[in-house]
N, C-alpha and C positions, 0 to 999 in steps of 0.2 A: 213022157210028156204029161201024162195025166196024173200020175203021180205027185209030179211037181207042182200044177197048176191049184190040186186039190190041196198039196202040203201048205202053200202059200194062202189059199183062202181059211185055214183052218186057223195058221198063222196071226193071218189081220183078223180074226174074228175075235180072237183069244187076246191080243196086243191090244187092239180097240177097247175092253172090257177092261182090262186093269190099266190101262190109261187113263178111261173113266173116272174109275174107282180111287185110282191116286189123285186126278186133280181135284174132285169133289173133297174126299178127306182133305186133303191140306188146302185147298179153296179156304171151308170154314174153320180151318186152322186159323189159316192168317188173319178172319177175320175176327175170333176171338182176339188175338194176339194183338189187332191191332182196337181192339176195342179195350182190354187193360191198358196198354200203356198209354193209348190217350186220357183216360181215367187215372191212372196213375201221376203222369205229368200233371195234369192239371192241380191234384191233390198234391203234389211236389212244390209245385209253383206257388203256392198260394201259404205252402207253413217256409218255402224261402222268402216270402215279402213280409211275413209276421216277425222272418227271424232277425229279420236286415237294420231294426233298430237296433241289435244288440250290437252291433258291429261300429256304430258311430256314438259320439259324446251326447249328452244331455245339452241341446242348447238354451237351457236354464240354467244350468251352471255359469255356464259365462255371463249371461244377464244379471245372475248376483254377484258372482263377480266383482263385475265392474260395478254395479248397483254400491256395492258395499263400500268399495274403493271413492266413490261419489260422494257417501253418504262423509268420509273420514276426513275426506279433501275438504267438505262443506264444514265440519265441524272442527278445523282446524288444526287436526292430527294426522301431520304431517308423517309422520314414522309409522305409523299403524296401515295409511293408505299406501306406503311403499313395501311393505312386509307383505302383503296377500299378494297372490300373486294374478298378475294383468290376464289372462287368459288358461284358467283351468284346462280346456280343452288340448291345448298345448303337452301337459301331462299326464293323459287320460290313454290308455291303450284298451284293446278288448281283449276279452279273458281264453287265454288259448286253447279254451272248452270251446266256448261260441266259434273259432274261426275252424276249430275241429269239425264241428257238429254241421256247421255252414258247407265244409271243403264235402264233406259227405252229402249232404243235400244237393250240391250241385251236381256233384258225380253220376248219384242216382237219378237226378233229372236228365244229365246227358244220355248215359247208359237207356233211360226210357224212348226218350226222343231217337235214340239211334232203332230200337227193336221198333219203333213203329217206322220207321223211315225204313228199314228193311224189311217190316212185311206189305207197306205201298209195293214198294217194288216186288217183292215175290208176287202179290196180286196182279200185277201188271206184266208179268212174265208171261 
């Protein structure tokens, strides 16, 4: 009996201590981790909203455009203002770098967003 009693306090003394030790370590694990990727998102976020013209037409083009088309109608050239065409926009795709470069940007923003959204919860564990 006293063997046992003494094996079990030696037991919890020693379990106590590296249970310590592991949650302190990964305690300020997570909190690094979750201190880059909020840093990180945010610098993510912010070259996706720089990048997100590239993805839509100039709406100056169309304004000349039609501008132009206005200008042919007034001056009586009829065949000239029906050759350009009524809405450039219409025409216009974006360059399959940009929705490359975009498709990655988001990615890595999600993938960021997910490592902090898993180490809240690991802290919260």
């Amino acid at each position: 009996k006293d063997d046992r009693s003494r094996f079990w306090r030696v037991y919890r003394r020693v379990a106590e201590e590296h249970d310590g030790e592991f949650l302190e370590r990964y305690t300020s694990d997570m909190e690094s981790i979750l201190l880059f990727s909020g840093l990180f998102s945010a610098v993510s976020a912010a070259f996706i909203v720089a990048m997100e013209s590239n993805l839509s037409s100039d709406p100056s083009d169309t304004t000349n455009a039609l501008l132009t088309q206005l200008v042919q109608l007034g001056l009586g050239n009829l065949t000239a203002a029906g050759s350009t065409p009524a809405a450039p926009a219409s025409m216009w795709s974006p360059a399959m770098s940009d929705i490359r470069i975009q498709m990655i940007a988001y990615a890595s923003l999600s993938m960021s967003l997910l490592a902090a959204f898993g180490a809240v919860l690991g802290k919260q564990w």
